[in-house]
C-alpha positions as CSV (number, residue, x, y, z in Angstrom):
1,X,0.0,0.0,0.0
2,X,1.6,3.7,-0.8
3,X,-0.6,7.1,-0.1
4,X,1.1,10.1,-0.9
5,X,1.0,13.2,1.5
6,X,1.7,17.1,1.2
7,X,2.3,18.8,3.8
8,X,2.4,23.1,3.8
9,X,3.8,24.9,6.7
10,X,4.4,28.3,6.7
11,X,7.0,29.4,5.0
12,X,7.4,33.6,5.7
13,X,9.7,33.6,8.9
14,X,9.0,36.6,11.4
15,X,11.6,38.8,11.9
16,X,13.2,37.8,15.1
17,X,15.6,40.2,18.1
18,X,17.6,38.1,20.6
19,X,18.6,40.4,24.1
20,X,21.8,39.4,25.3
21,X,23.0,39.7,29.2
22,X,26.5,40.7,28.8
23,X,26.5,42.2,25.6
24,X,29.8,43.7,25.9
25,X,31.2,40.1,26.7
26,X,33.3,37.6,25.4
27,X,30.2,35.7,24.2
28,X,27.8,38.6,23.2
29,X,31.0,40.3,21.2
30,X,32.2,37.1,19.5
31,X,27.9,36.1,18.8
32,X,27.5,39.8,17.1
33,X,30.8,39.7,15.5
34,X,30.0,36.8,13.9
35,X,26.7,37.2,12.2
36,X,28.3,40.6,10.8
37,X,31.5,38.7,9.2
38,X,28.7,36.1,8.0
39,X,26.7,38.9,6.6
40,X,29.5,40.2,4.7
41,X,30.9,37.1,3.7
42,X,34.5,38.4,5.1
43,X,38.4,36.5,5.3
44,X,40.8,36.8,7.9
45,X,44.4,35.9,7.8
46,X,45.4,33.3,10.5
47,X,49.0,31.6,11.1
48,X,47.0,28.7,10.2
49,X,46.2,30.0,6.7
50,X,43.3,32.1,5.5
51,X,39.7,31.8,7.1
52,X,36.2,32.6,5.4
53,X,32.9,32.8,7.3
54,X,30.4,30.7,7.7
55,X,28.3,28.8,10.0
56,X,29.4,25.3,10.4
57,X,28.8,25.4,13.7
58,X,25.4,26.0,13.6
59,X,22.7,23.6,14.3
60,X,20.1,25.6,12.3
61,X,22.4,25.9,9.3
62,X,24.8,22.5,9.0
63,X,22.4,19.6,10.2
64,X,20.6,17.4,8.3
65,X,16.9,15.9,8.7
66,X,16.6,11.9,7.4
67,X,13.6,12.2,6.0
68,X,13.4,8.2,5.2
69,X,15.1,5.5,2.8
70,X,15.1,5.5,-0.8
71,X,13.0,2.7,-1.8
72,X,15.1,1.9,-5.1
73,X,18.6,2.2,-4.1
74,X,17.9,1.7,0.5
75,X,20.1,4.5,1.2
76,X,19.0,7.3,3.7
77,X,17.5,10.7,2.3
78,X,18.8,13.8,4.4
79,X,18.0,17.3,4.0
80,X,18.9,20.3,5.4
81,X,17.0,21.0,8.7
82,X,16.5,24.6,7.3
83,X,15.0,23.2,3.9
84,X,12.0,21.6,6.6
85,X,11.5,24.0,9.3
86,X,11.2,27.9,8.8
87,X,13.8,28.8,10.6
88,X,15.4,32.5,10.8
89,X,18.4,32.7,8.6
90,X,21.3,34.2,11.7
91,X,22.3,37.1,9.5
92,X,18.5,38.4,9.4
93,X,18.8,38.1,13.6
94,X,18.8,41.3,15.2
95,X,20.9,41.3,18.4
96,X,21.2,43.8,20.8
97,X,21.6,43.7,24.8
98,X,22.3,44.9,28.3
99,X,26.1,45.4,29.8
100,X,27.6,46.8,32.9
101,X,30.6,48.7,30.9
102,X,29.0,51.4,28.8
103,X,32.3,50.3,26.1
104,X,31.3,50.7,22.8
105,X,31.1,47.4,20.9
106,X,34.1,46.9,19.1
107,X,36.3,48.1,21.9
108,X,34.6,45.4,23.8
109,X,35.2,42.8,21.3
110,X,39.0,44.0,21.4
111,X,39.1,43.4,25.0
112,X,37.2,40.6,24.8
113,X,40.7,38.9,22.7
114,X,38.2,36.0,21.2
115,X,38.3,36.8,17.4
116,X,41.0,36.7,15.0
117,X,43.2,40.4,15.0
118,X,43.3,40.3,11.2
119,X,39.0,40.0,11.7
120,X,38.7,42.3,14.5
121,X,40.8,45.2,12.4
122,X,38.0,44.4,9.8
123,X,34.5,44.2,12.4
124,X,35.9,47.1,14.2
125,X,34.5,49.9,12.8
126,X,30.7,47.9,11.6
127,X,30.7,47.3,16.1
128,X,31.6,50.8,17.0
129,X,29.2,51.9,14.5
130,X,26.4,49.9,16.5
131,X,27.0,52.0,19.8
132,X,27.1,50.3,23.6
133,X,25.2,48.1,25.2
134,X,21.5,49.2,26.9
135,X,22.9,50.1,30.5
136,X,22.3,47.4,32.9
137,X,20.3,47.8,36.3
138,X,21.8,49.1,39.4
């Protein structure tokens, strides 16, 4: 017995803002750092040789679905997870935050010392140009 089914889910993704605690961190400089080099699709020079962004990383953008066996040759049908769900794409992710230094952004993320110099000298300007964090409660 085969039945065939179609299934339609809703494929215009809302815009979506994350708030981070710590903006001015290591995590929230290297999270908003990243998106923008994404978004820009910039290189770094490394000892190691030259890098290019991407997101390999990320759950949302590098895993796979098995969506079940082909029946002619038995070998697993993957797709990307993004291809099923409507996920938000990270460069369309707005990300702003709260911090206890009023530091502008990229001064942060060159005290934070978690990105690449060779990428920071390129970011630098794009996070001072986004300002300081939201001042944090007292």
């Amino acid at each position: 017995t085969s039945e065939t089914f179609s299934f339609k889910t809703q494929r215009k993704v809302p815009k979506l803002g994350v708030m981070i605690v710590g903006w001015g961190g290591n995590n929230g400089t290297t999270v908003t750092g990243g998106i923008l080099a994404n978004k820009l699709g910039l290189t770094w020079d490394t000892k190691e040789g030259t890098r290019k962004a991407n997101y390999l990383g990320s759950i949302t953008q590098a895993s796979t679905v098995k969506l079940g066996v082909d029946s002619k040759t038995n070998e697993d049908i993957f797709v990307p997870m993004s291809r099923v769900l409507p996920l938000v794409h990270p460069n369309d992710i707005a990300v702003s935050g709260w911090d206890i230094s009023a530091m502008p952004m990229g001064d942060a993320m060159k005290r934070a010392c978690v990105l690449d110099v060779d990428l920071q000298r390129q970011l630098y300007p794009l996070m001072q140009e986004i300002g300081a964090p939201l001042p944090s409660g007292q």
